[in-house]
VOPAGU-2260 file (C-alpha; in pm, 1 decimal, decimal comma):
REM VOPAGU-2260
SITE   aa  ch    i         X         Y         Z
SITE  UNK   A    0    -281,4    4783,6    7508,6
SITE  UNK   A    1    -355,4    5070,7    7759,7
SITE  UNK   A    2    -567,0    5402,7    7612,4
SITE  UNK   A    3    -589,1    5652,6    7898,6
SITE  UNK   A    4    -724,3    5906,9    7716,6
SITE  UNK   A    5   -1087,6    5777,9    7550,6
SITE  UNK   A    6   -1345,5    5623,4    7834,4
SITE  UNK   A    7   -1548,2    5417,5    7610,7
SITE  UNK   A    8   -1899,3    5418,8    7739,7
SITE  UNK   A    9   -2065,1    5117,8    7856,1
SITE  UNK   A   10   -1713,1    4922,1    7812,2
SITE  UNK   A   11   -1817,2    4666,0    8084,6
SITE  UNK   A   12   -2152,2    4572,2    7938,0
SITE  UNK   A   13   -2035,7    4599,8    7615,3
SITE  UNK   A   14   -1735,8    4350,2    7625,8
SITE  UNK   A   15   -1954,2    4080,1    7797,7
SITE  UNK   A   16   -2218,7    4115,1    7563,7
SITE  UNK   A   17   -1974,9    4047,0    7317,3
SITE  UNK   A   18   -1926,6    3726,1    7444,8
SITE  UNK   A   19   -1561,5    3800,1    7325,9
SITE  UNK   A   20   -1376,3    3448,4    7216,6
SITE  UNK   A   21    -989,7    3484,4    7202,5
SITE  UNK   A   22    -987,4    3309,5    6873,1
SITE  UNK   A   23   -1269,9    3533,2    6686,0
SITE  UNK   A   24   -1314,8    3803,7    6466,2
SITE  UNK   A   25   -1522,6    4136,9    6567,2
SITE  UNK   A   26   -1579,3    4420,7    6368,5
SITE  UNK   A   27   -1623,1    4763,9    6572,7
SITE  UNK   A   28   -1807,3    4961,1    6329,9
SITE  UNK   A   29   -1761,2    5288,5    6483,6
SITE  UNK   A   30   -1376,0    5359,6    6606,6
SITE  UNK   A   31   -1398,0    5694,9    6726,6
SITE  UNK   A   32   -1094,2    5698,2    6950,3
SITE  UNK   A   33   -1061,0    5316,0    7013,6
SITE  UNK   A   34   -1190,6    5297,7    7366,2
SITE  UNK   A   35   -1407,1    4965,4    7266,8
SITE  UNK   A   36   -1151,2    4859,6    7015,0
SITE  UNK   A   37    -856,9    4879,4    7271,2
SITE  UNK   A   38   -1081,3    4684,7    7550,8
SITE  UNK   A   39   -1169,7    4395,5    7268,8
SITE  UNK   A   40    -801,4    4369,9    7149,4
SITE  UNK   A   41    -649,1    4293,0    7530,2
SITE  UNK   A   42    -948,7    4012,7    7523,1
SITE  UNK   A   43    -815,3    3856,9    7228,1
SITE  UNK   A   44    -568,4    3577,5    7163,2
SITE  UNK   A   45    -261,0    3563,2    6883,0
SITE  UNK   A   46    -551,7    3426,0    6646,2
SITE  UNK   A   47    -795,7    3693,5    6756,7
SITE  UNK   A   48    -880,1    3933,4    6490,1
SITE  UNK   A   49   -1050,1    4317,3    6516,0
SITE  UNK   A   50   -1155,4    4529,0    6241,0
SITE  UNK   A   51   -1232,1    4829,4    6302,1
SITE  UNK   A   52   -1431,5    5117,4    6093,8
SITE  UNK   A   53   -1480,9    5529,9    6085,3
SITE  UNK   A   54   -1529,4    5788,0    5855,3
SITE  UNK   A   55   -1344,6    6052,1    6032,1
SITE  UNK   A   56   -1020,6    6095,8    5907,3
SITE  UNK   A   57    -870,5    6243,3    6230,6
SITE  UNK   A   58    -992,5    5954,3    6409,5
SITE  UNK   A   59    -807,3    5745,0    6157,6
SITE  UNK   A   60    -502,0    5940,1    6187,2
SITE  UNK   A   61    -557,8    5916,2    6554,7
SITE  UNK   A   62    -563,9    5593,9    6630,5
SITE  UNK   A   63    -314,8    5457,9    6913,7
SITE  UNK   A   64      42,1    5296,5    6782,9
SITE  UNK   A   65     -43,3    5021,9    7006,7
SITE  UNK   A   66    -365,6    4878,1    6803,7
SITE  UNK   A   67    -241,9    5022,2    6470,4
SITE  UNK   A   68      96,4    4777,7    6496,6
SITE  UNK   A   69     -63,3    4500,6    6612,3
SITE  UNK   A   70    -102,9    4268,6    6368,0
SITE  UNK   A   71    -453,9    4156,7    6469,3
SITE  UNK   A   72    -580,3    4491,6    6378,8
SITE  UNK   A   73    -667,8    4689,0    6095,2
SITE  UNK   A   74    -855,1    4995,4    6057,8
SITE  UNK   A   75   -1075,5    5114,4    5739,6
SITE  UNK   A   76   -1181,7    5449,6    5660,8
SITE  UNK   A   77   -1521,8    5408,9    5569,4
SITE  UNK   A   78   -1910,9    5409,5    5660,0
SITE  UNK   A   79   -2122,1    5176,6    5885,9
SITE  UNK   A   80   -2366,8    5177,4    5557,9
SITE  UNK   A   81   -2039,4    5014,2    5386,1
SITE  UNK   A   82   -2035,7    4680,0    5629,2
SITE  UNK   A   83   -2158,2    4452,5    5391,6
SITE  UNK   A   84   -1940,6    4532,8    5097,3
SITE  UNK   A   85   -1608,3    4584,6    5400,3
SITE  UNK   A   86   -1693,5    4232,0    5516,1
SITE  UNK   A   87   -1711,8    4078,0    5126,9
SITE  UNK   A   88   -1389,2    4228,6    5024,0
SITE  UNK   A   89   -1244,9    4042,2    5324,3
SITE  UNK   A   90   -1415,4    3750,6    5291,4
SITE  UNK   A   91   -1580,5    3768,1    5616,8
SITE  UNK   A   92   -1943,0    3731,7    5527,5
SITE  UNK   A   93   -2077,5    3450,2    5792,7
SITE  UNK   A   94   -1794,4    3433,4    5988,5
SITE  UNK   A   95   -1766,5    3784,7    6263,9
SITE  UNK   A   96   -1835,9    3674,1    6574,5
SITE  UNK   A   97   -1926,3    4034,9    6700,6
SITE  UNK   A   98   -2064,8    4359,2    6633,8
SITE  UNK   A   99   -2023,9    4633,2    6785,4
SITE  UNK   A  100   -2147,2    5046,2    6693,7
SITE  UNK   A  101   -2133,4    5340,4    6949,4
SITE  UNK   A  102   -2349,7    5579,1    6738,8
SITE  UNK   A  103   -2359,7    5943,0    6736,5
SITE  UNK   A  104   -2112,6    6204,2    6757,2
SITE  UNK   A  105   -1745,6    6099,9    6946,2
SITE  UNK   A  106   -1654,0    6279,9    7252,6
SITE  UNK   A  107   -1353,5    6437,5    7048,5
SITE  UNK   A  108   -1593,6    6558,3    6759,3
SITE  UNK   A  109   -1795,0    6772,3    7050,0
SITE  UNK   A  110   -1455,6    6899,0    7229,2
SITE  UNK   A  111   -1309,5    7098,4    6895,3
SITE  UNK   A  112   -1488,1    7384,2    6858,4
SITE  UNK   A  113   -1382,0    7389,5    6474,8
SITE  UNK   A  114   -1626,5    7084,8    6409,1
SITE  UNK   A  115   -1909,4    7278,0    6439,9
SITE  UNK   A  116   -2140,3    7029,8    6640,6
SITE  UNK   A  117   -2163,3    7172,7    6928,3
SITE  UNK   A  118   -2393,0    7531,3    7026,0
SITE  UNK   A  119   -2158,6    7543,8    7397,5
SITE  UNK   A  120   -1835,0    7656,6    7168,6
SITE  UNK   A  121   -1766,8    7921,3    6916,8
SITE  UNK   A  122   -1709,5    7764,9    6559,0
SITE  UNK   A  123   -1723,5    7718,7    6190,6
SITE  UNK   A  124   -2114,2    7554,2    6112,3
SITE  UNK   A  125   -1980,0    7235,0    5976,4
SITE  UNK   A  126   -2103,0    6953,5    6196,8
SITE  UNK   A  127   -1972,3    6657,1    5936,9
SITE  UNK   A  128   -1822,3    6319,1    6031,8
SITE  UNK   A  129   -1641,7    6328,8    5722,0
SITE  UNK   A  130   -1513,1    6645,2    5675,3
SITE  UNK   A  131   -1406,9    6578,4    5346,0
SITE  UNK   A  132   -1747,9    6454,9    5190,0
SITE  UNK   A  133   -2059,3    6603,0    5153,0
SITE  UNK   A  134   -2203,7    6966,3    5277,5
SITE  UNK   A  135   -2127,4    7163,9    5577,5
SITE  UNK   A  136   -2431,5    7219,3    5789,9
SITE  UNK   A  137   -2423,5    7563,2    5701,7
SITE  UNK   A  138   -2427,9    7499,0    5324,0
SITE  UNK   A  139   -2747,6    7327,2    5421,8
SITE  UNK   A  140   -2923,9    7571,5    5611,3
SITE  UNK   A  141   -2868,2    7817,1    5332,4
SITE  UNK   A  142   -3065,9    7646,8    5111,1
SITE  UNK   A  143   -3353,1    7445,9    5267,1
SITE  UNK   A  144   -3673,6    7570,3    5298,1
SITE  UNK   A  145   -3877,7    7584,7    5571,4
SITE  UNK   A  146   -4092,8    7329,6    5520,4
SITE  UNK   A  147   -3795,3    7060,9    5497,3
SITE  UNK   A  148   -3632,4    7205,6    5836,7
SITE  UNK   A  149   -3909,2    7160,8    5998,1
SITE  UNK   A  150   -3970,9    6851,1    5891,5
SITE  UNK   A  151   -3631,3    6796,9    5948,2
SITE  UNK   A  152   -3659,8    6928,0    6314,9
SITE  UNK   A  153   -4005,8    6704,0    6427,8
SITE  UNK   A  154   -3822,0    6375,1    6252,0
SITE  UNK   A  155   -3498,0    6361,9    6381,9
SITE  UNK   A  156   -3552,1    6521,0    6736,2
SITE  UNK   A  157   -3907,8    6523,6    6809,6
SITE  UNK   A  158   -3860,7    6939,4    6850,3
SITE  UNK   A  159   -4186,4    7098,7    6969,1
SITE  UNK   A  160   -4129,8    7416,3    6853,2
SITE  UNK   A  161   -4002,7    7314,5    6498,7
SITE  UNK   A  162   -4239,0    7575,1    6323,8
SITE  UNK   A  163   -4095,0    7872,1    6535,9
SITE  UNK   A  164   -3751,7    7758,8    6460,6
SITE  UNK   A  165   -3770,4    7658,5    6102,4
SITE  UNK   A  166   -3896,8    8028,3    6084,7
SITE  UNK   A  167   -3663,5    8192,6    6267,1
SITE  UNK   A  168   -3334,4    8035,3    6088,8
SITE  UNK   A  169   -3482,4    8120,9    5745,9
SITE  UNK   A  170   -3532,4    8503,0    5881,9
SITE  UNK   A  171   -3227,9    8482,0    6033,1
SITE  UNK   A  172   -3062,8    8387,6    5736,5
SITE  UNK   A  173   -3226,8    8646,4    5458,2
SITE  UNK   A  174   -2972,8    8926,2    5682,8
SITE  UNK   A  175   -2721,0    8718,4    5764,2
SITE  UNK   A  176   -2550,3    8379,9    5681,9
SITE  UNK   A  177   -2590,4    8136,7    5960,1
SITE  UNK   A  178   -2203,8    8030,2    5953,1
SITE  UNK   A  179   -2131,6    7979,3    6328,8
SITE  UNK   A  180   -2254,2    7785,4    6589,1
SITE  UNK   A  181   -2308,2    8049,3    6772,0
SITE  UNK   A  182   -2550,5    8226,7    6538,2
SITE  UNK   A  183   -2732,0    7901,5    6505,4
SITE  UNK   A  184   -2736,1    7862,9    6876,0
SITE  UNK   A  185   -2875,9    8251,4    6935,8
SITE  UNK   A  186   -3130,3    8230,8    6684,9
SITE  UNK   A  187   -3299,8    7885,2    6828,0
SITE  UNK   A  188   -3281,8    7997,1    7179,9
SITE  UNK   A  189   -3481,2    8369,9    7049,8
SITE  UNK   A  190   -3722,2    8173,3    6896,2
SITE  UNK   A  191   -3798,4    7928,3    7172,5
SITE  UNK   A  192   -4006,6    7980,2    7466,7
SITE  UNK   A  193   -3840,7    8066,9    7784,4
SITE  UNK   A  194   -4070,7    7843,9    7992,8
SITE  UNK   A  195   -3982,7    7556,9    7796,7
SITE  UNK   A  196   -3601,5    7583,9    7871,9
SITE  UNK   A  197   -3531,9    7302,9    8106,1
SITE  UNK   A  198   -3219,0    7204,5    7874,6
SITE  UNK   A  199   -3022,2    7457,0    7611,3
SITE  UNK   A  200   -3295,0    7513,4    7340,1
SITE  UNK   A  201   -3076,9    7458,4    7036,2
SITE  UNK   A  202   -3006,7    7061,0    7165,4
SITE  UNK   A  203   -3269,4    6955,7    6924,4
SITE  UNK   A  204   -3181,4    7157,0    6649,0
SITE  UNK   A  205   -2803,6    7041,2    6631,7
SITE  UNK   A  206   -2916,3    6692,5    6670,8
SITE  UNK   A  207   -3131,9    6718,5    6435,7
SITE  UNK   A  208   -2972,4    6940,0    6141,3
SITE  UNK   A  209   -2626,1    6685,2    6248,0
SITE  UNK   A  210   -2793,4    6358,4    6195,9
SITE  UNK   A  211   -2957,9    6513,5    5822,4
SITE  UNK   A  212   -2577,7    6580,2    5720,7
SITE  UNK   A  213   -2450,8    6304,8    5791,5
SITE  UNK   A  214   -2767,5    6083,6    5741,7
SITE  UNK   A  215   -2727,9    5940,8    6051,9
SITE  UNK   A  216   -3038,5    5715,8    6052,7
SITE  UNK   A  217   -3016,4    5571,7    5709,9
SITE  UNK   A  218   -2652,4    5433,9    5811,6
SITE  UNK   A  219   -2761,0    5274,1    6128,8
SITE  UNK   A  220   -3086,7    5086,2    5905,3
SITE  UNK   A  221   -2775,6    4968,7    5673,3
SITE  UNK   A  222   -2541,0    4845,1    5932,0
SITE  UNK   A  223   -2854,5    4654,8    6094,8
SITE  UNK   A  224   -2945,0    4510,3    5761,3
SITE  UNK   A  225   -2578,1    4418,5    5692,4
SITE  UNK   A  226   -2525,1    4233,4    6045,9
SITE  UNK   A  227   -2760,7    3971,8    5963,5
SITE  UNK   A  228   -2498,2    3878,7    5653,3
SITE  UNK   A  229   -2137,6    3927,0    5870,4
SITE  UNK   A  230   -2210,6    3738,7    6186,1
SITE  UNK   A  231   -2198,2    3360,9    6211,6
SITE  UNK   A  232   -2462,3    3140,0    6427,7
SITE  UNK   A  233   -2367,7    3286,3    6792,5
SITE  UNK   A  234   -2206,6    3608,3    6679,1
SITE  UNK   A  235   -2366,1    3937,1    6871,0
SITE  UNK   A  236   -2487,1    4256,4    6768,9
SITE  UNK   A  237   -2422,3    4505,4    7027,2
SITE  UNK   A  238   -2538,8    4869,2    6974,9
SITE  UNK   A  239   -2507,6    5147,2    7191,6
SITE  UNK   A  240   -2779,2    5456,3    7132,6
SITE  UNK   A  241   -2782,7    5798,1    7273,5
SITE  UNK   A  242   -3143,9    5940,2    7175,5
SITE  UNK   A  243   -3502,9    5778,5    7137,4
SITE  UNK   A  244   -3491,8    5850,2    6773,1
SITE  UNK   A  245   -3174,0    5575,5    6725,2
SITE  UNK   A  246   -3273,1    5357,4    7053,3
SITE  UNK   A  247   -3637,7    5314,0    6872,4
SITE  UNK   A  248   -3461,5    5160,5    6539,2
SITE  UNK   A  249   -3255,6    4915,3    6703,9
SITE  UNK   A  250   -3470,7    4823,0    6940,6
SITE  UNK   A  251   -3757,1    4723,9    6630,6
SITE  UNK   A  252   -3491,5    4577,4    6435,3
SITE  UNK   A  253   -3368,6    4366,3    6736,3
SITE  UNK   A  254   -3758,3    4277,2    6825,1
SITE  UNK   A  255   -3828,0    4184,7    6484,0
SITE  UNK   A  256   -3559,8    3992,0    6368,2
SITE  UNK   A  257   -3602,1    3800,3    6661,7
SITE  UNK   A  258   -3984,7    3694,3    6589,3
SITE  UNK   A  259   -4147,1    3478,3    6278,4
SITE  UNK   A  260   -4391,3    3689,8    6055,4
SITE  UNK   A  261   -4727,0    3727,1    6241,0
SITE  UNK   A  262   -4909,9    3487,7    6006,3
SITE  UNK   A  263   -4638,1    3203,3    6116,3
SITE  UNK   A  264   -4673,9    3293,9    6434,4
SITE  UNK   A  265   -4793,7    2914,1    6703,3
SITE  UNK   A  266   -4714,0    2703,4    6393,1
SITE  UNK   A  267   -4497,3    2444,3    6385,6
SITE  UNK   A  268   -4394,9    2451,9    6034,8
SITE  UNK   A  269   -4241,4    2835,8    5927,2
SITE  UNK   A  270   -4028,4    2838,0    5599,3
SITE  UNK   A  271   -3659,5    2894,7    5640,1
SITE  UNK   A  272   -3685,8    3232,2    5497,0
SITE  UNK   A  273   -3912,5    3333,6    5774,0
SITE  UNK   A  274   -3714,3    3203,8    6048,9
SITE  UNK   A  275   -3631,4    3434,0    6260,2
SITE  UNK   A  276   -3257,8    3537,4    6262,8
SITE  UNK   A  277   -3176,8    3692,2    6608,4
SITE  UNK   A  278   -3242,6    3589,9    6971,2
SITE  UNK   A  279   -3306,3    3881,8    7251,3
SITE  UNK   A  280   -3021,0    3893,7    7454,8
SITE  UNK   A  281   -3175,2    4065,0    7821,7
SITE  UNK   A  282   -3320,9    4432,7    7802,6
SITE  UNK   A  283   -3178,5    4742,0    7736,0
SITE  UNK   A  284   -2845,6    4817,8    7992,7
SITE  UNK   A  285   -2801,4    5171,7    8080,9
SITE  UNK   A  286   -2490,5    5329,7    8292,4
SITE  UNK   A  287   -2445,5    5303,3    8640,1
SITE  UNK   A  288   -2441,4    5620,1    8878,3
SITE  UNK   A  289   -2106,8    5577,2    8917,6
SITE  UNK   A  290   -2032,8    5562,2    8521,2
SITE  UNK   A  291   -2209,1    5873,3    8439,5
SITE  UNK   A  292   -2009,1    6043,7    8744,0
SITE  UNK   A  293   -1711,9    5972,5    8607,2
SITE  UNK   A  294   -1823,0    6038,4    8237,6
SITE  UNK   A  295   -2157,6    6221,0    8140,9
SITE  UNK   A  296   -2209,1    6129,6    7829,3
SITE  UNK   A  297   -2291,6    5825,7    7977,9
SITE  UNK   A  298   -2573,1    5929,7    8052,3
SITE  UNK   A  299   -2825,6    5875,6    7814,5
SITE  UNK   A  300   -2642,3    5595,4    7652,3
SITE  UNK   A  301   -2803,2    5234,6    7575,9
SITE  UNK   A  302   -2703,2    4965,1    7503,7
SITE  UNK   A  303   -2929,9    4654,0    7320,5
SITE  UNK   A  304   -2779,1    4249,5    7229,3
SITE  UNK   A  305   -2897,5    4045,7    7046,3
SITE  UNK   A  306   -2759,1    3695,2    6928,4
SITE  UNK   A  307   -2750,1    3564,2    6594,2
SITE  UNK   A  308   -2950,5    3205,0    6531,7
């Protein structure tokens, strides 16, 4: 199965962290355009199986002939938040061997304009996984108040300028509906200060106003919560992160679920139920030079393991 047209970041890392048997089942919880699913699938055996997830229709509709006829394979429309209840209907609960999510925003989703996530091209204010579910980002922003976008600003990017911004938008807005990305865009870089710009100004605010639409953060807490229930003794969680916001959840989950309770803690008797249910595997792996030549969003990418117990 060749893909020439996705480079899945971190594929190296991510396949041996895997631990990939030819005989066992892995979920990739986040398709996008099958980089990671493509790499597992040549891994596998004829009793291999992959199951892969997304929400994004076109990434459904995308998906290369090669994994969609191969019989090892099948693809769901559907949310990371949904694991659980994917891995139930399939009677899989205890028995994945790996898991795998690439969160954030697909390199695809950035490069048409008409998505609306990214300020560097002219488009509709959308900025929704799903396009079919939920509200646009600019439905959003013409209703919150400021109070919730800034909020909204300091939680999901750390923005230090959240006030001027919140303000600004909801100015903005009273003349003029904030439709396009570009509007968005010109309005946060006005309202932030010039000696400040060592990146584009309105980074933040997209990350920020894309992860509230598509509750970004809430999804990743599920699909942590729901790995403990898929994988089998020896399956692995691997999760690749592209901000400190995301990188700061996994990496608690991982560090928790991999230590007793505190009051257990040097004893040699600690109730089942308090056992704890992953093992660290190594520290966090970032790209190589050479990888983030060759592709930059690379760059700030992560990627944490841990083994189930």
């Amino acid at each position: 199965m060749k893909n020439h047209e996705h480079v899945p970041v971190l594929k190296g890392p991510v396949l041996e962290g895997l631990n990939i048997r030819p005989d066992g089942c892995y979920v990739d919880g986040t398709f996008g355009r099958g980089g990671h699913s493509t790499a597992i699938a040549e891994i596998l055996g004829s009793e291999g199986r992959l199951i892969a997830l997304d929400r994004d229709p076109e990434a459904i509709a995308a998906a290369p002939k090669a994994l969609t006829d191969d019989p090892r394979f099948e693809i769901v429309r559907g949310e990371i938040a949904e694991l659980k209840k994917i891995a139930l209907d399939r009677n899989l609960l205890g028995k994945v061997d790996g898991l795998l999510l690439d969160l954030g925003v697909s390199s695809p989703q950035l490069d048409q304009a008409e998505r609306g996530f990214s300020f560097m091209r002219g488009g509709p204010l959308d900025m929704r996984m799903d396009p079919q579910s939920g509200i646009s980002a600019a439905e959003w922003l013409a209703d919150v108040d400021e109070k919730t976008l800034k909020k909204v600003l300091i939680k999901y990017a750390d923005e230090k300028f959240a006030g001027p911004i919140a303000r600004a938008i909801v100015a903005a807005r009273s003349n003029e509906a904030i439709l396009r990305t570009e509007q968005l865009a010109e309005v946060v870089s006005a309202a932030a200060p010039r000696r400040m710009r060592r990146k584009h100004p309105a980074t933040k605010t997209f990350q920020a106003i894309r992860i509230q639409i598509n509750d970004e953060l809430k999804q990743l807490e599920s699909a942590l919560a729901a790995s403990v229930d898929l994988l089998r003794p020896g399956g692995r969680l691997c999760v690749i992160s592209f901000h400190s916001i995301e990188d700061r959840i996994v990496k608690r989950f991982m560090r928790n679920a991999s230590r007793e309770p505190e009051q257990y803690r040097g004893l040699p008797c600690i109730p089942v139920e308090s056992k704890p249910t992953f093992k660290l595997i190594g520290k966090a792996i970032s790209a190589t030079a050479e990888e983030i030549a060759a592709n930059v969003r690379a760059r700030s990418a992560h990627l944490r393991i841990a083994e189930r117990l």
